[in-house]
N, C-alpha and C positions, 0 to 999 in steps of 0.2 A: 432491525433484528441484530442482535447481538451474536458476535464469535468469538472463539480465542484464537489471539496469533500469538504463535509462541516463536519466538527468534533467538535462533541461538538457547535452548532449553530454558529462554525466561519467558513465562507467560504474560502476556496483555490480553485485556479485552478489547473488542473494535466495536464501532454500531458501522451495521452495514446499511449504506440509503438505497430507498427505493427508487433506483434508477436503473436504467437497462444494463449498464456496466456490474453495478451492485447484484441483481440478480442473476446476472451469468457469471458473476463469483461463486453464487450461495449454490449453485446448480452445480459447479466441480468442487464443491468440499467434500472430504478434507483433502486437501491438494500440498505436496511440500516444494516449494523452489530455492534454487541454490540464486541467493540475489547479490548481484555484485553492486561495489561499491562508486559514487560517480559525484564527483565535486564536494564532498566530505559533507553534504547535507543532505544524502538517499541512497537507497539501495532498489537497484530494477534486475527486472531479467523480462528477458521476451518469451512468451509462453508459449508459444506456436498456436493458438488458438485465438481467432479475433473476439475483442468485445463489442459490443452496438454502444451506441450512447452521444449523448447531443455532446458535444464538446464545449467549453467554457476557459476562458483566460483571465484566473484568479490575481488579486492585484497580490495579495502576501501569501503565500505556501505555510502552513504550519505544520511546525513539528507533530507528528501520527497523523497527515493526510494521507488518504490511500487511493491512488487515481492512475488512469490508465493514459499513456501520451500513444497517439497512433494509435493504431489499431491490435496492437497485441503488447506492448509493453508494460506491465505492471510495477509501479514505482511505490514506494516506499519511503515518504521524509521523514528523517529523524532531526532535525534543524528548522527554526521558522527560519523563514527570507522574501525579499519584498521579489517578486515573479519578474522576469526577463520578456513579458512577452507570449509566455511558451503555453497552449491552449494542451488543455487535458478532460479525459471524462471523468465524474465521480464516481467515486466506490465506496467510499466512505471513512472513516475516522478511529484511531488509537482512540479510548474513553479515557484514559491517563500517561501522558507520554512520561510521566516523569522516569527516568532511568532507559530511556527510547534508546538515546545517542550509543550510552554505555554497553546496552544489549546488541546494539546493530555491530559495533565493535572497527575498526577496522578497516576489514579485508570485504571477504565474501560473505555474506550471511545465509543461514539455513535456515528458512519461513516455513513454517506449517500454517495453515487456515481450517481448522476445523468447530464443526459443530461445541457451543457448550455443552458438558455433560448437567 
């Protein structure tokens, strides 16, 4: 299923996978979190709500994966990079990261996840 995630007032579209993580995203839309910044290639915040979901240890991270580390962390890459190791659930994907890095900006980001109109 498809969303828009708009970051920082620039919109993307995402496809969300059917996996347990993905569906208890699509279940709190539209949802906004203030997502901070971590290693210049994501942006997370802990949501205070757990996700289920089988976890997996991806060999490369690409730019507009959306995956949840633990059990309530929501991360956000805007950077590919070949993975440390570090296991995460699926959520699902940016459909075009191109201008990803640009919108995330920085500092802190402002994420909305909502329904397309």
């Amino acid at each position: 299923m498809q969303i828009q995630v708009t970051i920082n007032d620039t919109p993307f579209t995402a496809t969300i996978e059917d996996t347990t993580a993905g569906q208890e995203l699509l279940a709190r839309l539209p949802i906004t979190f203030s997502m901070e910044e971590l290693h210049g290639n994501e942006k997370y915040c802990y949501t205070g709500d757990s996700f289920g979901g089988e976890m997996y240890v991806p060999d490369t991270i690409e730019a507009g994966d959306l995956m949840v580390f633990g059990s309530d962390c929501l991360v956000l890459f805007y950077e590919t990079f070949a993975n440390d190791g570090w296991s995460y659930a699926r959520v699902g994907k940016i459909d075009d990261p191109s201008g990803l890095a640009e919108a995330c900006g920085a500092g802190t980001a402002t994420v909305t996840f909502s329904s397309l109109d």
